[in-house]
C-alpha positions in Angstrom: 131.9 69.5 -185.3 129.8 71.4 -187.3 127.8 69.4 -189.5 124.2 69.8 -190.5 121.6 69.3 -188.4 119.3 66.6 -190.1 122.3 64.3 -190.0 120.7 63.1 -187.0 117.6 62.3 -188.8 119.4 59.7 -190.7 117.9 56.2 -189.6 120.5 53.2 -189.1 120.0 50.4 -191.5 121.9 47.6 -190.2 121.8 45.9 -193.8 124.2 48.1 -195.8 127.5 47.1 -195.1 129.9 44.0 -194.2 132.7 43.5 -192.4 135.9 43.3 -194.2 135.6 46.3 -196.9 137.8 49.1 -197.2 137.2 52.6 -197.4 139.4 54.8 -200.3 139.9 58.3 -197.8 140.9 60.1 -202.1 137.7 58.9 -203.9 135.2 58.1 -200.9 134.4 54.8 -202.7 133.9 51.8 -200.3 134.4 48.4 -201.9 135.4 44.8 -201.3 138.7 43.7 -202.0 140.0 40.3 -202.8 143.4 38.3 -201.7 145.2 40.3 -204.7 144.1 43.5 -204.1 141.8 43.6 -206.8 138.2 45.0 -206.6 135.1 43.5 -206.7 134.0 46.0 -209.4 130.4 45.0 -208.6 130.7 46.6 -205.3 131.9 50.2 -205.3 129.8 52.4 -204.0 130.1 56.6 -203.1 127.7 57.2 -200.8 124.3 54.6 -201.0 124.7 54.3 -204.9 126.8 51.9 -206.7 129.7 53.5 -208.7 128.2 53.1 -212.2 131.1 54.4 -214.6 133.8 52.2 -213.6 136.1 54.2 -216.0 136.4 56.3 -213.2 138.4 53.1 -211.5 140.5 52.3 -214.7 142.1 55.7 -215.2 142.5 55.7 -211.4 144.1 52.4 -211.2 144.9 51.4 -215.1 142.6 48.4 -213.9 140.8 47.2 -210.7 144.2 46.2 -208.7 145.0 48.3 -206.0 149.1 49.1 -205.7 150.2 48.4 -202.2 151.9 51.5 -201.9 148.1 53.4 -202.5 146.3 51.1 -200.4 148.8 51.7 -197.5 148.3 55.5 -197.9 144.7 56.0 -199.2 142.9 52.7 -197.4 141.3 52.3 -194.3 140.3 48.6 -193.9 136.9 48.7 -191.7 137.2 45.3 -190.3 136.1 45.2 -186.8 132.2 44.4 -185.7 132.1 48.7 -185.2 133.5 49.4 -189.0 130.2 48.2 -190.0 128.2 51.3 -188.3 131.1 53.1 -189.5 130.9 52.3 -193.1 127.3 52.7 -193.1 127.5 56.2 -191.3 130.2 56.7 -193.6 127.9 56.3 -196.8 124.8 57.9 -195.2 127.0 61.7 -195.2 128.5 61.0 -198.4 124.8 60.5 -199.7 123.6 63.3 -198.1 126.1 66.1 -199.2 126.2 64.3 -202.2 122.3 64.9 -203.0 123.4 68.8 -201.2 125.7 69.1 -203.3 128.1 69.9 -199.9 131.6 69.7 -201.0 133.8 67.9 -198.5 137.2 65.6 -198.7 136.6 61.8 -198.0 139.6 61.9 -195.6 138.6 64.5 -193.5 135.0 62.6 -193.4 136.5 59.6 -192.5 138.7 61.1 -189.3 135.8 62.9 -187.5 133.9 59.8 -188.2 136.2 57.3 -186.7 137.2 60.4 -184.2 133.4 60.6 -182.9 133.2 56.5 -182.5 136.3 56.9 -180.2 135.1 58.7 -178.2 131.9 56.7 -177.7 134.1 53.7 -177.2 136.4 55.0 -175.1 135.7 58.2 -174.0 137.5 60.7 -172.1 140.2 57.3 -170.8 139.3 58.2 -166.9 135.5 57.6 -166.8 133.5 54.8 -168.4 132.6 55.6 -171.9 129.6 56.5 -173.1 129.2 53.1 -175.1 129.9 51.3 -172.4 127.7 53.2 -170.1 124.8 52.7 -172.6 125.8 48.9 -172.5 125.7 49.0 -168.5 122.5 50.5 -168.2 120.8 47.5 -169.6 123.0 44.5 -169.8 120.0 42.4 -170.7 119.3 44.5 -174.2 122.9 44.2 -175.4 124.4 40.7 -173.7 123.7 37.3 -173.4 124.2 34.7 -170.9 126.9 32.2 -171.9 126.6 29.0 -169.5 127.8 27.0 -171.9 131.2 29.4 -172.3 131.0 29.1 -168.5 131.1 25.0 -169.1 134.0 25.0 -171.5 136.3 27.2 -169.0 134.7 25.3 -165.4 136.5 21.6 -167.7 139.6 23.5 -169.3 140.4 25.4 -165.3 139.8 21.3 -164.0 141.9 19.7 -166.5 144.8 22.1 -165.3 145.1 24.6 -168.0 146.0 28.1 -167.6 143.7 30.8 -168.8 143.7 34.5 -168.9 141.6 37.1 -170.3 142.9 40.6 -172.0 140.9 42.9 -173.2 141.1 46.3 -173.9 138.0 47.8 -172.1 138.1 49.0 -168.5 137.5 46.8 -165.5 133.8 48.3 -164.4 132.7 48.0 -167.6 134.3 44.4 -167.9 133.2 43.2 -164.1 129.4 44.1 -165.1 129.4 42.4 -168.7 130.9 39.1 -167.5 128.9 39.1 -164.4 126.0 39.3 -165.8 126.6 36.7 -169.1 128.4 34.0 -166.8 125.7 34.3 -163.9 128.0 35.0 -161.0 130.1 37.9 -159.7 133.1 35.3 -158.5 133.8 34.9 -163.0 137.8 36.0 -162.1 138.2 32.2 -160.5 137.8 31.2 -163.7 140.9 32.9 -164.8 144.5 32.4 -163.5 145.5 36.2 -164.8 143.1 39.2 -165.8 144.5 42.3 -167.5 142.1 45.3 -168.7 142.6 48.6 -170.6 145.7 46.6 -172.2 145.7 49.2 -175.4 145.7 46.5 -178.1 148.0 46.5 -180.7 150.6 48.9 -179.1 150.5 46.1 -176.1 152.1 43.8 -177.9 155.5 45.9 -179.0 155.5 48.3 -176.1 156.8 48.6 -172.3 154.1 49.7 -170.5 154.7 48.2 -167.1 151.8 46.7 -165.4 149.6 48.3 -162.7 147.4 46.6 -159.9 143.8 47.1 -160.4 141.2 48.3 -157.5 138.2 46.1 -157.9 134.7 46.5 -156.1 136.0 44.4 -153.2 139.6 46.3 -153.0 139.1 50.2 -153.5 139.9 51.7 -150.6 141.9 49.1 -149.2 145.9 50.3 -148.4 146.8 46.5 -149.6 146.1 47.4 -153.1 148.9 50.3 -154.9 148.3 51.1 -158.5 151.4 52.7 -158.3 153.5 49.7 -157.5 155.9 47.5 -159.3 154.4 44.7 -160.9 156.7 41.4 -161.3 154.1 38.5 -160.8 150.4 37.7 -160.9 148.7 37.2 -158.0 145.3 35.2 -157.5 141.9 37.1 -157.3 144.1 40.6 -158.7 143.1 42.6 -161.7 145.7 44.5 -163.8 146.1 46.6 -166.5 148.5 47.9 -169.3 151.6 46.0 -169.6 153.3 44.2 -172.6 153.4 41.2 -174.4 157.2 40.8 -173.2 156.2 40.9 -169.7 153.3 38.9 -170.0 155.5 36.3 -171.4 158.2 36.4 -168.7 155.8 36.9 -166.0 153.6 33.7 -166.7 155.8 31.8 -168.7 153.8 31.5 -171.3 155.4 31.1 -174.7 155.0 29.5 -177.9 153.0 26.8 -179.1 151.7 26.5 -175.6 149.7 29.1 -175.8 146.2 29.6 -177.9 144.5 33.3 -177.7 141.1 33.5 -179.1 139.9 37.4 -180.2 137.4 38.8 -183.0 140.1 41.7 -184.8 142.5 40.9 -186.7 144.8 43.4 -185.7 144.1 44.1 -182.1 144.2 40.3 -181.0 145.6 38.4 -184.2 148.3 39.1 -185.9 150.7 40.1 -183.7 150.5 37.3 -181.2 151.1 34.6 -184.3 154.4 37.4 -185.3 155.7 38.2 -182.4 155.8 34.8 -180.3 154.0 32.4 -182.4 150.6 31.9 -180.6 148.5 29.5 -181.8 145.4 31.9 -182.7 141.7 31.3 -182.6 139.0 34.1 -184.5 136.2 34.6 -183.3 133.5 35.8 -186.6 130.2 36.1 -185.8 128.9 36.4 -189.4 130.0 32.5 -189.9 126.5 31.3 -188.8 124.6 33.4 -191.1 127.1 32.6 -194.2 126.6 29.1 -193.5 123.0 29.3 -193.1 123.4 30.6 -196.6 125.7 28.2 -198.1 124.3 25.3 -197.0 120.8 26.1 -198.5 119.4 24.3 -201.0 119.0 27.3 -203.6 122.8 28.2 -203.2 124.1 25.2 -203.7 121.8 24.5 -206.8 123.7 28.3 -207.8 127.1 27.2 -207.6 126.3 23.7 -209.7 124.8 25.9 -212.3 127.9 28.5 -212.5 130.2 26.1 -212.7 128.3 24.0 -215.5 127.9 27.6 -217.6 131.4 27.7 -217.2 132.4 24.6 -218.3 130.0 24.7 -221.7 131.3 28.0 -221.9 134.9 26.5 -221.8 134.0 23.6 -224.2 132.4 25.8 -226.8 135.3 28.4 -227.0 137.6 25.6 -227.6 135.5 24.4 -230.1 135.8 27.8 -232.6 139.5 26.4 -233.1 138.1 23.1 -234.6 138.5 22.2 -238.2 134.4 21.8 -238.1 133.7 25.1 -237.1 136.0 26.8 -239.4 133.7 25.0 -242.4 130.3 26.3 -241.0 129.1 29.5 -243.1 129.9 32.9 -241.7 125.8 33.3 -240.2 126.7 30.3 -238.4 129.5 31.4 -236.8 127.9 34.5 -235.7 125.0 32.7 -234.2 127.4 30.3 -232.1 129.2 33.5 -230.5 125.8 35.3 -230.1 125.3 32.0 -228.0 128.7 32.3 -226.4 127.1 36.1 -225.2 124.1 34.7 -223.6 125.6 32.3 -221.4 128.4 35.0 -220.6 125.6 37.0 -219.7 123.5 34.4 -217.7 126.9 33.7 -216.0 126.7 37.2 -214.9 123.8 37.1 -213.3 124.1 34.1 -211.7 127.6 35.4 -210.5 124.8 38.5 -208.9 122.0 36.5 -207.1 125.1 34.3 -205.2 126.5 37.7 -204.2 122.8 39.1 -203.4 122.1 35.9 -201.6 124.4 37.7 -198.3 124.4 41.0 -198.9 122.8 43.0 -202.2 126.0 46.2 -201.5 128.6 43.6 -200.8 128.3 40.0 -201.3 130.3 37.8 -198.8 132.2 38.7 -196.2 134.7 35.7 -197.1 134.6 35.7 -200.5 134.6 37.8 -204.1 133.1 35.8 -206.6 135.9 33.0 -206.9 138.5 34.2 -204.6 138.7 34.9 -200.3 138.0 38.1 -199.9 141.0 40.1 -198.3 139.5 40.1 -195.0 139.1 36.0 -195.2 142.9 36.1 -196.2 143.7 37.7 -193.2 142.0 35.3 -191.0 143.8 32.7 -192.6 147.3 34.3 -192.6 147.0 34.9 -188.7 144.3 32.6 -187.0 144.5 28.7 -187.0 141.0 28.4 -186.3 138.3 30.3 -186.6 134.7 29.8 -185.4 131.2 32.0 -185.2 131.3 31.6 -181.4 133.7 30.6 -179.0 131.2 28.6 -176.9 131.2 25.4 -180.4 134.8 24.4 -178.4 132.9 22.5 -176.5 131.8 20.1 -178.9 135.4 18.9 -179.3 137.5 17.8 -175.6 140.3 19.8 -175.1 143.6 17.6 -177.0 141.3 17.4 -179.9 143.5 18.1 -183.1 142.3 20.8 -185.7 143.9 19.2 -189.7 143.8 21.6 -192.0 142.1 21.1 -195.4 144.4 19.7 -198.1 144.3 23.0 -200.5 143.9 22.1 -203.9 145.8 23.4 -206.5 144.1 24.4 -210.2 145.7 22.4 -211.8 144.6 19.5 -209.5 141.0 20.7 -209.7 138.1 18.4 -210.8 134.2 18.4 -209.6 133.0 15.1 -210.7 129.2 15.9 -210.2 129.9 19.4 -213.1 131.9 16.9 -215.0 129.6 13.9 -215.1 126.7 16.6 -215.8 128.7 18.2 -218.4 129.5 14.8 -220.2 125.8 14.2 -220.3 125.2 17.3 -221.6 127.3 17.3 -224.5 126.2 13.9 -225.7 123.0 14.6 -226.1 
């Protein structure tokens, strides 16, 4: 590829970008959709800059909503933990050619990009990949030790369940990383069936047979043939490729029998819950920062406020319709709508500093303003649970029962603290 030079000057800056936004391959904008399709107007960007003349978006679209017919052609959702180097790489060329004045298509941008991270993920498919071998070098810089994961599989293997482990990386790369975060080189006991370089999604629809692994202990040995026919799972073996079909009729595994815990939506998520109707765990690491964030003092005291400017603002509109306020002189009702401006305004900016308070591009990963964000819609169409870290299982035993949050309606809607502060408000 022949792009310039001093793109390698360009320094990383892990802040820029979230998970869960989608990149438009026609306009180069990146922005944050909600559960409708609709943009979060306040977060288009092209390149490092917000998108300042959202006409642009309105002759585009007629409006913010995306048709689903454009977003399945034009949109490339960055939702896994690499979109977010992605996104940010993504912006950092677009800046730069931008500022160049280097003409270039967003599409063809956006293929070498997610071509070159590839290839440092997976490489040439034969050898370990460069990202990996990175990773290898110096487990201690990229991995941590999990003894408590370690706990949660030790009681779950003694109380009799079944677990496996599929993952799309390669088995050296796999053998070091758990070794090394559980503590012990003997980690396959803790699993009744291992399968590596499965090739998530297509795994789940296709009919790959599966292949026999040679591990540490078994290359070299006669007893272990890649090349043979694989119709059961043996203790202590590793395999790889294979099907969800065979999995199933192989292990017996089926249904609601089965939970399957994974961090992409699409590699580990959604077809499981389809396609045999998995129970489905996510695993999203950004949940302990959000909630650092939600929990705070300041936030809270954020939300309190919105929703009170909202509910004057309500009040007041309703009260242009009143006989009263027809009767006030025509200065008056000018200076009561000015008023209506200023706390429309201070509503804005209120509705900023919650989205500043987790990231100053993007807001929330989980939501937009007052609705889930597309990705959180995802999680909640195909996981049943979903937690920062896999490891917080242990704070429940193992037939506890997950019961799901009565969702509220609108219409069934009432915040007695706004209300009560409300009422207080007006009567004075």
């Amino acid at each position: 590829m022949l792009y310039p030079p001093k793109l390698k000057s360009l320094k990383y800056d892990k802040t820029f970008a979230i998970r869960g936004i989608s990149y438009d391959r026609e306009t180069g904008w990146m922005f944050k959709l909600d559960s409708n399709y609709n943009i979060a107007l306040d977060t288009i960007h092209y390149g490092r800059e917000p998108l300042r003349d959202l006409e642009e978006v309105y002759s585009l679209h007629n409006g913010p909503h995306i048709p689903p017919d454009y977003a399945k052609s034009h949109l490339q959702q960055l939702n896994d933990i690499y979109s977010i180097p992605e996104a940010t790489l993504l912006a950092d060329v677009i800046q730069y050619f931008s500022e160049h004045n280097i003409p270039f298509h967003p599409r063809y941008l956006a293929e070498d990009i997610r071509a070159a991270g590839e290839y440092i993920h997976k490489g040439d498919g034969i050898s370990v990949s460069p990202l990996h071998a990175a990773i290898m070098s110096n487990l201690g810089e990229y991995l941590g030790r999990a003894p408590e994961l370690v706990q949660i599989l030790e009681s779950l293997k003694a109380e009799g369940k079944r677990l496996f482990l599929l993952t799309n990386s390669g088995y050296d790369y796999v053998n070091a990383g758990l070794s090394y975060m559980f503590n012990t080189s003997k980690w396959r006991d803790l699993f009744d069936v291992v399968i590596v370089s499965a090739r998530k999604p297509s795994w789940y629809l296709s009919h790959r047979p599966f292949r026999l692994v040679p591990t540490e202990s078994g290359r070299g040995v006669t007893s272990v043939q890649p090349w043979a026919f694989v119709d059961r799972f043996e203790d202590g073996q590793v395999y790889s490729g294979g099907n969800l079909m065979s999995f199933c009729n192989i292990t017996g595994y089926t249904g609601r029998n089965v939970m399957y815990f994974g961090d992409h939506i699409y590699s580990d998520l959604r077809d499981p819950t389809i396609q045999k109707g998995w129970y489905t765990g996510a695993i999203v690491g950004e949940l302990n920062y959000e909630l650092s964030v939600v929990q705070s003092s300041g936030y809270r005291q954020s939300v309190s406020y919105i929703q009170l400017i909202e509910k004057i603002l309500k009040h007041s509109q309703q009260e242009t319709r009143s006989p009263e306020f027809m009767q006030l002189p025509a200065e008056d009702k000018e200076a009561f709508r000015q008023l209506l401006d200023v706390g429309r305004m201070e509503r804005r900016r209120t509705r900023w500093k919650l989205r500043d308070s987790f990231n100053t591009n993007f807001g929330s990963v989980f939501r937009t303003e007052k609705y889930p964000s597309l990705f959180a819609t995802k999680i909640k169409s195909f996981a049943n649970v979903y937690t920062a870290d896999l490891s917080n299982l242990g704070a429940y035993p193992s037939d506890f029962v997950f019961y799901p949050k009565r969702m509220t309606l609108p219409h069934e809607t009432r915040m007695p603290e706004v209300d009560d502060l409300l009422d207080e408000v007006l009567r004075m």
